[in-house]
C-alpha positions in Angstrom: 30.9 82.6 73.4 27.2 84.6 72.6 27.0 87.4 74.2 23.9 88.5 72.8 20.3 87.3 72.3 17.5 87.9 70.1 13.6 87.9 70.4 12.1 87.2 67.0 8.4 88.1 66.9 6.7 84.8 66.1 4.1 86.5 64.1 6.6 87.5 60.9 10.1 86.9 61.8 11.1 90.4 62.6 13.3 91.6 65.4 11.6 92.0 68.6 14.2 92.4 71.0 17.7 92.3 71.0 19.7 92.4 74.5 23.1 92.1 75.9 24.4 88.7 78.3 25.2 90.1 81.7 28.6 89.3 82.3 30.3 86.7 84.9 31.0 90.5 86.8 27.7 92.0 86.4 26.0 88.6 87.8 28.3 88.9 90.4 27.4 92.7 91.6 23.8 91.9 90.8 24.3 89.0 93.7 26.3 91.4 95.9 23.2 94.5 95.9 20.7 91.5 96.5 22.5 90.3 99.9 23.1 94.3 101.2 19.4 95.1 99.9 17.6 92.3 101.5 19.7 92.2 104.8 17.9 95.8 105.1 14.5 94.9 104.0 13.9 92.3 106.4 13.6 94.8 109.0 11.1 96.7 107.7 7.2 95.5 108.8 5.0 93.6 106.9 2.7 96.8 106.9 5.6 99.2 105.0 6.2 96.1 102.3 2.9 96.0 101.6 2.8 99.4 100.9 5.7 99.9 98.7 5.2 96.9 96.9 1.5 97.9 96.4 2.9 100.9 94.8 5.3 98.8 92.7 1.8 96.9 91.3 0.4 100.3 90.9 2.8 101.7 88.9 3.1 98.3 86.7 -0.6 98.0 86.1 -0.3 102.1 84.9 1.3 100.9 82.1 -1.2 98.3 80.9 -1.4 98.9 77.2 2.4 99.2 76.6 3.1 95.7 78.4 0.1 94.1 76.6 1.0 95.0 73.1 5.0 94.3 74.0 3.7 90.8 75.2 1.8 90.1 71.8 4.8 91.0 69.8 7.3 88.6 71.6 5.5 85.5 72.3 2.6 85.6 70.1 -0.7 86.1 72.2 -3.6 87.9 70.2 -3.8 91.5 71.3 -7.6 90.7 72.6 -6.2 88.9 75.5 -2.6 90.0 76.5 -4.3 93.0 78.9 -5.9 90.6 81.1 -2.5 89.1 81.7 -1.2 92.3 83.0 -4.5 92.0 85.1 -3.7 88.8 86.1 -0.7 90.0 87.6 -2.1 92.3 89.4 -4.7 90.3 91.4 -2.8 87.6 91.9 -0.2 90.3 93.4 -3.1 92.0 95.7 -4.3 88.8 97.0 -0.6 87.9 98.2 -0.1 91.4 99.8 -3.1 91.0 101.6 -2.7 87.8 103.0 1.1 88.4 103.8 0.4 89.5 107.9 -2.0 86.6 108.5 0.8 84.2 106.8 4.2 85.6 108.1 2.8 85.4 111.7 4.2 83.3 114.2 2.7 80.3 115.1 2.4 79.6 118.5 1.9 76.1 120.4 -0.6 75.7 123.6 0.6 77.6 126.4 3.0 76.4 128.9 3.2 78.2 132.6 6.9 80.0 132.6 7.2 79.1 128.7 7.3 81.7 125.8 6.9 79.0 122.7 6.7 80.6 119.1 7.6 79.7 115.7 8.6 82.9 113.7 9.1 83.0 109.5 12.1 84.4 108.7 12.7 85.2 105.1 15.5 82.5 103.5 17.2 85.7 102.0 18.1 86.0 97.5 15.3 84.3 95.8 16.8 83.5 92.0 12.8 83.6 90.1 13.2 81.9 86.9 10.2 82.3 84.9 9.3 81.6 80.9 7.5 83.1 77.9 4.0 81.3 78.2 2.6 83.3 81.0 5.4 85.7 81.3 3.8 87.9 83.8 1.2 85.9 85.9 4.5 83.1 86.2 6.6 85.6 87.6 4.3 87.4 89.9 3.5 84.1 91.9 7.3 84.4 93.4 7.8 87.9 92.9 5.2 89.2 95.0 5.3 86.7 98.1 9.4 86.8 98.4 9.5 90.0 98.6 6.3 90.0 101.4 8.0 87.8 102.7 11.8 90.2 103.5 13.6 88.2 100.5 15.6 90.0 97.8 14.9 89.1 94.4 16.8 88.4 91.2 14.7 87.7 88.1 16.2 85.7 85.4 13.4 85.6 82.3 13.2 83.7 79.3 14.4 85.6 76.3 11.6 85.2 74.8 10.0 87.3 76.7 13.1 89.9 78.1 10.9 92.6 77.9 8.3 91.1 80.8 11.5 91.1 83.2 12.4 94.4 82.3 9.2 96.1 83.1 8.7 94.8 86.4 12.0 96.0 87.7 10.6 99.7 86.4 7.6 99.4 88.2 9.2 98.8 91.4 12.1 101.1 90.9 10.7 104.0 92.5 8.8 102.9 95.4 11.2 103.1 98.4 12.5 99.3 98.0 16.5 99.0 99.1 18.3 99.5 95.7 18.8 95.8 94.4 16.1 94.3 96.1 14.5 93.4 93.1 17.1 92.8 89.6 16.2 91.4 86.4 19.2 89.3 84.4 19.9 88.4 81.0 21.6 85.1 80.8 22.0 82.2 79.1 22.0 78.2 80.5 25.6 79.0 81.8 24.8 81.7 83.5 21.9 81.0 85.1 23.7 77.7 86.2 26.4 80.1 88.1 23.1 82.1 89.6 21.9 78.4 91.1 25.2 77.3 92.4 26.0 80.9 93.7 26.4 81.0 97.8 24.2 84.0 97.8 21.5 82.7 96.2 19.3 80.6 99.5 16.3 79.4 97.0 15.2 78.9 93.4 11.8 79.3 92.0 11.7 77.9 88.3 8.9 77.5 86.0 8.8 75.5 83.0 10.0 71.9 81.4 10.6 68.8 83.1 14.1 69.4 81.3 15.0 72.4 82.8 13.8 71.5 85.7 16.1 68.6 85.8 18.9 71.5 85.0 17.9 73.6 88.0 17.8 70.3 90.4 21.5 69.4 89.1 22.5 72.9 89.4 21.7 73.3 93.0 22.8 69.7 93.8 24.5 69.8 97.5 23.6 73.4 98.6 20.6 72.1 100.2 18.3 75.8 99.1 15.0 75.1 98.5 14.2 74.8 94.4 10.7 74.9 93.6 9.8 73.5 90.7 6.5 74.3 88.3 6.9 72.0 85.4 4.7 70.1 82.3 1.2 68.9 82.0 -0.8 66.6 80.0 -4.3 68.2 81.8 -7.3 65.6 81.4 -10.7 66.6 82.0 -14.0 63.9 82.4 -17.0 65.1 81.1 -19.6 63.2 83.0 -23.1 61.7 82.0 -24.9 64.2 83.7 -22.6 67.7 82.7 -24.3 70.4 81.1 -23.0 69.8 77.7 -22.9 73.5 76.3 -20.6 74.6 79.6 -18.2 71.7 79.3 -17.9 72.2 75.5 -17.3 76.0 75.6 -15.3 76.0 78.9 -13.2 72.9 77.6 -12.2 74.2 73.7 -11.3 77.0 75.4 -9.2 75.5 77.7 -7.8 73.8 75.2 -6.4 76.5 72.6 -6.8 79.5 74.8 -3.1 81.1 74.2 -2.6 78.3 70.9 -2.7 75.8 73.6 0.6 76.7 75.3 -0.6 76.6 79.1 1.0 73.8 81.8 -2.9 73.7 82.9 -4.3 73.6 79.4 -6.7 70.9 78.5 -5.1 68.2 76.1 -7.0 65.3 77.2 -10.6 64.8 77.2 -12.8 61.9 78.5 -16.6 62.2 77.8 -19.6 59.5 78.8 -20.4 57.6 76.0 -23.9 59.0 76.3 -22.6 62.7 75.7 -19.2 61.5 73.5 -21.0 62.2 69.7 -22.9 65.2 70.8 -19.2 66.9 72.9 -17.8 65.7 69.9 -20.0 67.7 67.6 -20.2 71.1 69.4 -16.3 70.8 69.9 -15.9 70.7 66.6 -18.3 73.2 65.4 -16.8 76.3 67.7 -13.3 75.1 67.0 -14.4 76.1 63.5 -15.0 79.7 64.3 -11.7 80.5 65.7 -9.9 83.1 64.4 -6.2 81.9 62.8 -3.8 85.2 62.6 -1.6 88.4 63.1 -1.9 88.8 66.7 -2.1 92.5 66.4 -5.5 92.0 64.9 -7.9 92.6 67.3 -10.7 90.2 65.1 -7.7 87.1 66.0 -8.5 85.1 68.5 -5.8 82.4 67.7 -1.9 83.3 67.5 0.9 81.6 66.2 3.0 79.5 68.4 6.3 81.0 70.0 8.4 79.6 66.9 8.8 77.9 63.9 10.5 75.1 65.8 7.8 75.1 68.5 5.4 74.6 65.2 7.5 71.9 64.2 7.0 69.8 67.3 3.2 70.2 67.1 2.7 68.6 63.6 4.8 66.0 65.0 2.5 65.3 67.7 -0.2 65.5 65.2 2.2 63.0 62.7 2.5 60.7 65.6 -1.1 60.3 66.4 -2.3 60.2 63.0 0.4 57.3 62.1 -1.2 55.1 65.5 -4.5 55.7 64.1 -6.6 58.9 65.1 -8.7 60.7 63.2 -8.6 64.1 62.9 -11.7 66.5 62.3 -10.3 69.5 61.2 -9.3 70.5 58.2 -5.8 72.4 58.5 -7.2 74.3 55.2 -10.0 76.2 57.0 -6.9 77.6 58.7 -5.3 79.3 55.9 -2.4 81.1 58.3 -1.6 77.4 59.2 1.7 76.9 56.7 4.7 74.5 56.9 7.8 76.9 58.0 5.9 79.1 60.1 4.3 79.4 63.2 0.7 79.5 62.7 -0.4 75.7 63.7 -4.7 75.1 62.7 -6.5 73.9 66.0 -6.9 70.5 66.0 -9.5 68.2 67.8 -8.6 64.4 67.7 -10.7 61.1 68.5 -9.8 57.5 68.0 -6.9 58.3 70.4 -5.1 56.4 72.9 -2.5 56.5 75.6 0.4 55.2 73.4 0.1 58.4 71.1 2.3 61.5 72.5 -1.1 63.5 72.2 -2.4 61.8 75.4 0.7 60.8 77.5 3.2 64.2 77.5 2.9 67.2 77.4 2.2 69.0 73.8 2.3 73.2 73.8 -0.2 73.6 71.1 -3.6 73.7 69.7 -4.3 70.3 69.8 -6.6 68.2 71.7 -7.7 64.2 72.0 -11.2 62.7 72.9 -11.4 59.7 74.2 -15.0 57.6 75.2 -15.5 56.2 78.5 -18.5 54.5 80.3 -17.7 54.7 83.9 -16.4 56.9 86.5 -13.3 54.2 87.4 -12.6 54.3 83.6 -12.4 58.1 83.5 -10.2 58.3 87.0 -8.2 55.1 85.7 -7.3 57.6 82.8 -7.0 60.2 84.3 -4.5 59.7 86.7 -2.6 57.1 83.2 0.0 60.3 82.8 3.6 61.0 84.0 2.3 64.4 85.1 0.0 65.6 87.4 -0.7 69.5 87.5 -4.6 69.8 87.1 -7.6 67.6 86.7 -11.4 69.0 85.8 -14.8 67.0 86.2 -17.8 68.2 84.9 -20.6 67.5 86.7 -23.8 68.6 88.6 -22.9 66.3 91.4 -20.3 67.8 93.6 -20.2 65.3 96.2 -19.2 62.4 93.6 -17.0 65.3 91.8 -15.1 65.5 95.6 -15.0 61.8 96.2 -13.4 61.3 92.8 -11.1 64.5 93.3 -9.7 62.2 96.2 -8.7 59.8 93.9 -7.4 62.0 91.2 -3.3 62.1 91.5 -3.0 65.8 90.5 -2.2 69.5 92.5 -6.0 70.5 91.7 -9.3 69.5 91.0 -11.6 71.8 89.1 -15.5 70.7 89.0 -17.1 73.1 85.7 -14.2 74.8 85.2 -10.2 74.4 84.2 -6.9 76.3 82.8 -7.6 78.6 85.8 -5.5 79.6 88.9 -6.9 81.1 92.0 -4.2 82.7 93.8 -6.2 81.9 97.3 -5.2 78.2 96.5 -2.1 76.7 96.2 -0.3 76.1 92.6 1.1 72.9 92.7 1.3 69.4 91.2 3.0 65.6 91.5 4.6 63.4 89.4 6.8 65.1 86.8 4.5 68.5 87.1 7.3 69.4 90.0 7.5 69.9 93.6 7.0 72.9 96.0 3.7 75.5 95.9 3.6 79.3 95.1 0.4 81.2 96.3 -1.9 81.1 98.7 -0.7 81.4 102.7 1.0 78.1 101.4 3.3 79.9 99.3 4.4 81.6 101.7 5.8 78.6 103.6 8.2 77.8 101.0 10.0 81.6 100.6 10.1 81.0 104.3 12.3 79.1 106.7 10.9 78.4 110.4 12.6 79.7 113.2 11.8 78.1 117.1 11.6 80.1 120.0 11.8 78.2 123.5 12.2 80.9 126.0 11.7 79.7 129.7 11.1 82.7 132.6 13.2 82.5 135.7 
């Protein structure tokens, strides 16, 4: 039996981390502090939450630098970019804090003469966050934040790829007047976590990442009839219109396809363009994917990481193998990438045409820097592919026509619709998708209603 893990940094193999398992009896206490601690935060007001957990982003924000360069060395991310995670986190974590009185209030029917009528939120109770390596931080934070607005306890099981992330949001909150185990990070493996799903103390489960695991989780909590919120894959497609303005959709678009090596649920993999625009998006695409930066993510000049591991590597060329083998083409040169080597984790960005719907490129999900383009010449041809995936996360139109950008949207089968704009998550709108993408929302006042469980209050005057 392991009782230990290691984080190796996917930059150059060395030891990033190296942690303990919690044991059957420390997962145990850790459930024990969460039920005390939280039966004593949910009577405190919305007002004192906000406050101390406002602290708790204050203090995690103070440490900006330390997180960021922790971040790089764990999971890869140049060091250019992994600050505005940590700020990530914290807007996304203000915007919940400030919504939190308007969404926790009760909701109350017309009035009846001699009737008091009122639906209150009560918080479900231990909230088991599950969260993984991509976005370690801005994952986290959209359960984090709300559970605890919302008078839940929380237990924070991280990937361990990213241990560290876990760790240093427990700190942050450890001195700000919340009950002691309201908020726990564990280390665990599958079993474990498993035991966390299926434990009577545990009322809901918010998970983020694979259709796999999220499959693991559903099976896990099988009978206890919690709620399980599930965040999972994407295979993002965005339609370029005829009448886009080509230099936005081909800088916002590259970018959305190998901004953090391509490893986002959101990211853009698949591209549909109007024929009249397909050479020209083809062209620019291809010409600024050339100037990225393959290298040590410690360098502030990279602007392209490696992967999270040699395996993860592996599985990219295979993608790559596949659609080259079905007949794409590929326009990149893997040798203007010199960092990109067999064995290692630095994968070449890689911008594919000739592609189709029977290559993996364009019908699952592939966490790399690799991205197809595909013709089309109308509107029902772009939506027709579009909506041609198992998942179902985001969808992005560009286009200077917003009215046919919203009557398309309405026939898009995703959890958002970007017009100009994609790989991006507004914390004022709900995160949530169809298909295999998952079920459930986190953010917005919708958020709220799933960390939540609705209490009816019929009281009749004598």
């Amino acid at each position: 039996m392991t009782t230990e893990f290691t984080t190796i940094n996917p930059a150059d193999g060395s030891v990033a981390v190296q942690r303990a398992y919690a044991t059957a009896a420390q997962l145990h206490s850790a459930l024990q502090r969460a039920v005390q601690a939280q039966a004593a935060w949910k009577q405190v007001s919305v007002a004192d939450r906000a406050s101390k957990v406002g602290k708790g982003v204050d203090a995690f924000v103070a440490r900006k630098d330390e997180i960021a360069a922790e971040l790089t060395r764990q999971m890869g991310r140049p060091i250019r970019y992994t600050p505005g995670e940590v700020a990530g986190f914290e807007a996304r974590a203000r915007h919940m804090i400030s919504i939190a009185d308007s969404a926790l209030q009760d909701v109350k029917p017309a009035a009846i003469d001699g009737f008091n009528r009122f639906i209150r939120r009560e918080p479900v109770g231990v909230v088991l966050v599950i969260a993984p390596w991509n976005y370690p931080l801005l994952t986290a934070v959209n359960a984090i934040v709300p559970a605890l607005m919302a008078g839940n306890a929380v237990i924070l099981k991280h990937s361990a790829q990213t241990p560290l992330a876990a760790e240093r949001i427990v700190e942050a909150f450890a001195n700000v007047g919340l009950p002691d185990g309201l908020l726990q990070f564990v280390h665990t493996d599958h079993a474990g976590t498993q035991s966390l799903i299926k434990a009577k103390e545990v009322n809901a489960v918010c998970f983020t990442g694979s259709v796999a695991g999220g499959e693991a989780v559903e099976q896990a909590a099988a009978g206890r009839f919690i709620h399980v919120g599930l965040e999972l894959g994407g295979n993002d497609p965005a339609y370029v219109r005829a009448d886009a303005n080509l230099d936005h959709a081909v800088e916002t678009l590259v970018d959305g396809a190998f901004f953090n090596s391509g490893q986002s649920c959101c990211g853009i993999q698949r591209i549909y363009v109007h024929q009249s625009l397909f050479q020209q998006f083809v062209d620019k695409a291809v010409a600024l994917t050339r100037t990225y930066v393959l290298g040590d993510p410690m360098d502030p000049n990279t602007t392209l990481g490696p992967v999270v591991r040699v395996s993860a590597a592996n599985a990219v060329r295979a993608v790559t193998a596949d659609a080259l083998a079905k007949g794409a083409k590929a326009l990149i040169d893997p040798r203007e990438f010199p960092k990109d080597q067999e064995g290692t984790a630095f994968v070449a960005p890689q911008v594919f045409v000739n592609v189709d719907h029977t290559m993996q490129l364009m019908n699952d999900e592939c966490f790399g820097p690799v991205v197809g383009i595909m013709a089309v010449s109308t509107d029902d041809e772009a939506v027709h592919l579009m909506n041609d995936s198992p998942y179902g996360l985001t969808a992005s139109i560009f286009t200077q026509d917003e009215a046919t950008a919203l009557a398309l949207g309405d026939r898009l089968e995703t959890g958002t619709v970007f017009m100009n704009r994609c790989d991006y998550l507004d914390p004022a709108l709900a995160w949530t998708g169809v298909k295999n993408t998952g079920r459930g929302a986190t953010l917005s006042a919708v958020g709220y209603e799933h960390l939540t469980r609705p209490k009816s209050f019929h009281l009749k005057a004598l």
